[in-house]
Each structure stands twice: as C-alpha cells, then as structure tokens.
N, CA and C of each residue as an Amber inpcrd file, in Angstrom:
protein
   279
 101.8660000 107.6950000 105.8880000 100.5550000 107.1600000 106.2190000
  99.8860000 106.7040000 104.9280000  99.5670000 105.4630000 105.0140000
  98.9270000 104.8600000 103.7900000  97.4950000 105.2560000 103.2180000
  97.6120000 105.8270000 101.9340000  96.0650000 106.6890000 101.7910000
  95.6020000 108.0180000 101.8180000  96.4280000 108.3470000 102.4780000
  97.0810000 109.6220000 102.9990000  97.8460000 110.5470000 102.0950000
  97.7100000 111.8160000 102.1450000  98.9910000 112.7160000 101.6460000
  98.5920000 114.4260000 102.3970000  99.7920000 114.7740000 102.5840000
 100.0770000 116.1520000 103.4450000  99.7210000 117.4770000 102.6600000
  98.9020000 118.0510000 102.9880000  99.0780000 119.3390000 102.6280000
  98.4320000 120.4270000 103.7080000  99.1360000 121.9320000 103.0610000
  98.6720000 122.5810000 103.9350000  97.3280000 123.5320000 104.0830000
  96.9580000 123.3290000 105.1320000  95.4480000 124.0390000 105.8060000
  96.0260000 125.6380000 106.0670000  95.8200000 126.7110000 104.8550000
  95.9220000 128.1960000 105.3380000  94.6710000 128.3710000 106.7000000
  93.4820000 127.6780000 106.8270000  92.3290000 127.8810000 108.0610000
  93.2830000 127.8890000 108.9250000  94.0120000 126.5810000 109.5650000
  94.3750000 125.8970000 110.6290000  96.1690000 126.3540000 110.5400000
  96.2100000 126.9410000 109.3530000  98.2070000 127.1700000 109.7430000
  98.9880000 125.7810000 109.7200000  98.5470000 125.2060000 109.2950000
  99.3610000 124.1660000 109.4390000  99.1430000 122.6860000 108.5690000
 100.0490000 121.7730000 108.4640000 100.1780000 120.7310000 107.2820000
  98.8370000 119.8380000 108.0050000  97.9740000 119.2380000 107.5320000
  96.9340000 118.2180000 107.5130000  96.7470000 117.1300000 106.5780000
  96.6660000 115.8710000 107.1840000  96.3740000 114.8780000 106.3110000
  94.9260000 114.6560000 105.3930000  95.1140000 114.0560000 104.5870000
  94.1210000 114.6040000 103.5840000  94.0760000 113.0630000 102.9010000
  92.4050000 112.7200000 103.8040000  92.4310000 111.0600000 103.1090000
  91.9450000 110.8580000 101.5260000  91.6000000 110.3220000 100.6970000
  91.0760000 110.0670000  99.4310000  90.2230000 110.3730000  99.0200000
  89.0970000 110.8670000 100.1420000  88.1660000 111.4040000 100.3540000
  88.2610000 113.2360000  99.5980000  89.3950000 113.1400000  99.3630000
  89.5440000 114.7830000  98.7690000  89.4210000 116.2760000  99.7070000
  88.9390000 115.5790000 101.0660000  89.3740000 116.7660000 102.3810000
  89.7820000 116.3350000 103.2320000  89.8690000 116.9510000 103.7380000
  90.4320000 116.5330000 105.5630000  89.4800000 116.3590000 106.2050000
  89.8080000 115.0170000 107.3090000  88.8060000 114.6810000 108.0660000
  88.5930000 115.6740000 109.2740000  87.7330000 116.0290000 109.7060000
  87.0830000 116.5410000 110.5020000  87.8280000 116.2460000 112.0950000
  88.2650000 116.9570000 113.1320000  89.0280000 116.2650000 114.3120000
  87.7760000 115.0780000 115.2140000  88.2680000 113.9670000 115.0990000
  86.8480000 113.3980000 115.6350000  86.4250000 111.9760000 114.7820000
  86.9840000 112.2730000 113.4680000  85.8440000 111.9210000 112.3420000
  86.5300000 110.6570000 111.9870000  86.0120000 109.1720000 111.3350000
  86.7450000 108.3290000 111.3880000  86.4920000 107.7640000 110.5830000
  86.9250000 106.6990000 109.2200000  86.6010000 106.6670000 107.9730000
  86.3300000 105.2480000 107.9740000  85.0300000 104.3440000 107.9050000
  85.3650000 102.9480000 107.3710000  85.1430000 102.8200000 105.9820000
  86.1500000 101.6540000 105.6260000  85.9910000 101.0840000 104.6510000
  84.6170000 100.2700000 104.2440000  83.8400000 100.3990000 103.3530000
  82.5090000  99.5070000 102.9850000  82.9240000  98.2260000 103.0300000
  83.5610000  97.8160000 102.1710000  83.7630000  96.1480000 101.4790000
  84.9830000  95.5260000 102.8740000  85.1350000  96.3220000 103.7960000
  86.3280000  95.9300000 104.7050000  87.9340000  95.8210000 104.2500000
  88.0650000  96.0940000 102.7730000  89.3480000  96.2600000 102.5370000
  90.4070000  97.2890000 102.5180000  90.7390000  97.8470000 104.1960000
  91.3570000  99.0510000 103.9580000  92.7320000  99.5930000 102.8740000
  92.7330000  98.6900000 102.2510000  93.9240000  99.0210000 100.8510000
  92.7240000  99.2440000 100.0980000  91.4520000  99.5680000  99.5510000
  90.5240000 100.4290000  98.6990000  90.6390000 100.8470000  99.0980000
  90.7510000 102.1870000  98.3030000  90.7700000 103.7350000  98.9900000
  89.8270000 104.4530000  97.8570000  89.3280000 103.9310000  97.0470000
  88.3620000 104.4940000  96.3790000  87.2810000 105.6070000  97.0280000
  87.1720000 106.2240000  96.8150000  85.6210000 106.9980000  97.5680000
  84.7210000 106.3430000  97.6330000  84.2160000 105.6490000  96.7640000
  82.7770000 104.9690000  97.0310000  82.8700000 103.9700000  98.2230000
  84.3970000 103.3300000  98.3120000  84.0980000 102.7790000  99.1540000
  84.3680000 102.9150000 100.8210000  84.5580000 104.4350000 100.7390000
  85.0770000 104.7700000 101.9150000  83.6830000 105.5780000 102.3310000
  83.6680000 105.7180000 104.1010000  82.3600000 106.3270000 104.7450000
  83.0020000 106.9320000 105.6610000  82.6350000 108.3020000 105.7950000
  83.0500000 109.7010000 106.8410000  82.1650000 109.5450000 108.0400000
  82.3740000 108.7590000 109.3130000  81.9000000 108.6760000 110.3190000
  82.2510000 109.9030000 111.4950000  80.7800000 110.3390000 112.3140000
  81.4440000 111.2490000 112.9110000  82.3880000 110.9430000 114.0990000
  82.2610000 109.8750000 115.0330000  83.4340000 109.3620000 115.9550000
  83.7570000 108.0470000 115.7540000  84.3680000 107.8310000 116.8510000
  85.2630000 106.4480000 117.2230000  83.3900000 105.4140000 117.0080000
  82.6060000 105.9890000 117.9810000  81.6910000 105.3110000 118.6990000
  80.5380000 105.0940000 117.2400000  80.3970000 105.7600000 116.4740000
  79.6910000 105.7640000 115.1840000  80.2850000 104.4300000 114.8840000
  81.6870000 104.7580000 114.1480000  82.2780000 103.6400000 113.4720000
  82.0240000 102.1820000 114.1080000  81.8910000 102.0900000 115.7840000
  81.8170000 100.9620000 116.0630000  79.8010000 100.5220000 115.8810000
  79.2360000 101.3190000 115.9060000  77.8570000 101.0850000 115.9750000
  77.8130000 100.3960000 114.3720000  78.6290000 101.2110000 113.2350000
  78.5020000 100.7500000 112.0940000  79.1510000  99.5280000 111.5500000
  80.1640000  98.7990000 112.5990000  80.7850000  97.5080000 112.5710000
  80.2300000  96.4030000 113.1100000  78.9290000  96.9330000 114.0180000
  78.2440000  95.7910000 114.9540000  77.0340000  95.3280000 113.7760000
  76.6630000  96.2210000 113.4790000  75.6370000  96.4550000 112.2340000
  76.6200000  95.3300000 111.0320000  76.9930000  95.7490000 110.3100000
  77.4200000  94.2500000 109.9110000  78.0450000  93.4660000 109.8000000
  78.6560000  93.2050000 111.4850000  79.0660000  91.7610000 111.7230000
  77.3470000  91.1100000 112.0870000  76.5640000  91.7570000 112.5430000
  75.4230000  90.9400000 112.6490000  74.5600000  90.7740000 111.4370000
  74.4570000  91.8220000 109.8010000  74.6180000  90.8970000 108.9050000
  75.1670000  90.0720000 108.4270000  76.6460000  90.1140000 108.3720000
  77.4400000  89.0520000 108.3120000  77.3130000  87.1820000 108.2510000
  76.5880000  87.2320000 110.0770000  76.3820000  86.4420000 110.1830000
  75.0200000  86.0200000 110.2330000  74.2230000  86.6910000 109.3170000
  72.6500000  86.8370000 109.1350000  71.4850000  86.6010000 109.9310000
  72.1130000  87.5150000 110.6940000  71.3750000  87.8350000 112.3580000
  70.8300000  89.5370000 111.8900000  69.6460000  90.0370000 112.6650000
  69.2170000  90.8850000 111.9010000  69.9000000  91.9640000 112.9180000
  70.0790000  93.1890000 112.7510000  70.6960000  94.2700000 113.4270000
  69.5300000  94.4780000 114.3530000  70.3490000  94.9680000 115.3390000
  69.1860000  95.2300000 117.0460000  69.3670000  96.4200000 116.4840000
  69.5740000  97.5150000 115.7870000  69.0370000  98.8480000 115.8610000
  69.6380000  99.3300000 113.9240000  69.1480000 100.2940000 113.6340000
  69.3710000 100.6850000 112.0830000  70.1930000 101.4820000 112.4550000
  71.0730000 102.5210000 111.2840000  72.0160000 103.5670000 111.3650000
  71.0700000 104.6290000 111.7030000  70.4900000 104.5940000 110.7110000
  68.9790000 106.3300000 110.8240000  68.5170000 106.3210000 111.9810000
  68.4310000 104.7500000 112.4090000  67.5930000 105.0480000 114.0880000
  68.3500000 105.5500000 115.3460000  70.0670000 105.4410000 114.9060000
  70.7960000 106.3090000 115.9130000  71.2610000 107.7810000 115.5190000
  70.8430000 108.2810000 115.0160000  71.1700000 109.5860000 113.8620000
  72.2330000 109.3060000 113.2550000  72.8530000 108.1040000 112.3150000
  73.8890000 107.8650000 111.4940000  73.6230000 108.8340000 109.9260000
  71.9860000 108.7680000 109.9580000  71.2920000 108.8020000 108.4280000
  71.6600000 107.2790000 107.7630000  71.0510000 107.7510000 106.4510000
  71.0460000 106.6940000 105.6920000  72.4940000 105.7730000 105.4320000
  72.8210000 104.9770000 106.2390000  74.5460000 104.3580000 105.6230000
  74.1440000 103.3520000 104.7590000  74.7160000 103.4700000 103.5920000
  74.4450000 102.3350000 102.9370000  75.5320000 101.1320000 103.0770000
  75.1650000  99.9860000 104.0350000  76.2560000  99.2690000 104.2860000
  75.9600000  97.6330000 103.3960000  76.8910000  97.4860000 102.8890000
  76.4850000  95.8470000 102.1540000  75.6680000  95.0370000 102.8440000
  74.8990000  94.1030000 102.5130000  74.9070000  92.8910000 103.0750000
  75.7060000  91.7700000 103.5280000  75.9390000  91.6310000 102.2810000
  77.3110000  90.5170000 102.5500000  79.0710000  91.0950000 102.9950000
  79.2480000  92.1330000 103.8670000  80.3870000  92.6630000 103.8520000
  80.8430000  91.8100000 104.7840000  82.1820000  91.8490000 105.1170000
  83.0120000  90.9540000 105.4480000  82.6500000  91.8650000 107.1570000
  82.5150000  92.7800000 107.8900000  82.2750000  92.9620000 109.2530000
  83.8570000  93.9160000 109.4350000  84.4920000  93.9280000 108.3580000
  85.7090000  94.8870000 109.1580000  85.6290000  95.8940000 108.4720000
  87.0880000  96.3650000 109.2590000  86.8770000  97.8130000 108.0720000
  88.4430000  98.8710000 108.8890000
C-alpha cells in the first residue's frame, strides 16, 4: 500500500497500517490530500477526516472554490473545525 507501512498494534494484537501521518488511522477515519496530489505524503499536506462523508463535504468545499463559486456551507459550520483548505486547490484528493 502506497504511503503506507505495517506495524504492530500491542492495543489491538495485531499488524496495522500506519499512514505518514505517524499513527494509525482511526477505523472510520479517511485522509485527504490538501494540494490533491495523493503521491505527497508529507504531513502538512495530509488531513485526518473523521468519515467517508466528512471527506466528501471537504471535496465539495473546494471544487466550489475551485471554480470560484462560494461554498453553500463552511467546515466549522458542520463540526469539521477549522480545515484549512487552499483556495486554489485542484478539488481532488
């Protein structure tokens, strides 16, 4: 798995993937890339989302900066907290 490396969880008994992020993600938890380039694996540019459904609230958010349309709702205003997402990001991730 690209980004990725195995080690083992004495909590859980067992081997867990362990993104760049320096822990293991959370069962649930889903990581976008900031700048949309999932080959960065830098930390800064990676974000610990808590589900599937986060990550997509945080992709609608800026494909509609993207295309410099203003977002119908903020991250903080859905309990995301503060995401700091580019302006000009490319909308993937």
């Amino acid at each position: 798995m690209n980004g990725y490396r195995r080690v083992w969880d004495n909590t859980l008994k067992q081997q867990v993937y362990v993104h760049c992020l320096g822990r293991a993600l959370v069962p649930g938890e889903v990581l976008h890339h900031l700048n949309g380039d999932q080959h960065d694996l830098r930390p800064e540019n990676l974000l610990a989302l808590s589900s599937q459904a986060a990550h997509k609230v945080v992709e609608q958010i800026e494909r509609r900066r993207f295309r410099g349309m203003a977002p119908l709702f903020e991250p903080d205003e859905l309990g995301l907290g503060s995401v700091d997402l580019a302006p000009d990001s490319s909308g993937r991730s």
